[in-house]
Structures are given as structure tokens and as C-alpha cells.
C-alpha positions, 0 to 999 in steps of 0.5 A: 906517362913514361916509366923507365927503370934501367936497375937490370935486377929490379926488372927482372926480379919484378917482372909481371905477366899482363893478365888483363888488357884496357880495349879504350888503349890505342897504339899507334901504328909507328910504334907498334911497328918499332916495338915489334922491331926492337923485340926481334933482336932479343935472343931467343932460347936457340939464339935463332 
């Protein structure tokens, strides 16, 4: 299953918090490690 929603504004108006994780979902190692490093190049508060 992939969702992709590419409307700027509907992503972030209808943006949720996960409050409850399945422990039976298994990422991949590979993907983890390219998710951790797209979401390094997110600026931060203090652009550091």
C-alpha cells in the first residue's frame, strides 16, 4: 500500500501525531536507514 499525497496544504493541515504503534510492522533495515536520512535534511528551528 503506498499513499502519496503531494497537496502541500492538505498535508499539513491534516497532519496526525502516531499515538499507537502495531509491534507485528517490521521495516527494513534499508529503509529505515533512508528515511532517517532524508529526514536529516528537514530544517530544524535554528536551521542547524
Amino acid at each position: 500500500m503506498a499513499f502519496v499525497n503531494n497537496d502541500f496544504g492538505d498535508v499539513l493541515l491534516h497532519r496526525e501525531s502516531v499515538r499507537d504503534f502495531d509491534p507485528s510492522v517490521k521495516i527494513p533495515r534499508e529503509e529505515l536507514q533512508q528515511m532517517i536520512s532524508e529526514a536529516i535534511t528537514a530544517p530544524s528551528a535554528c536551521n542547524l
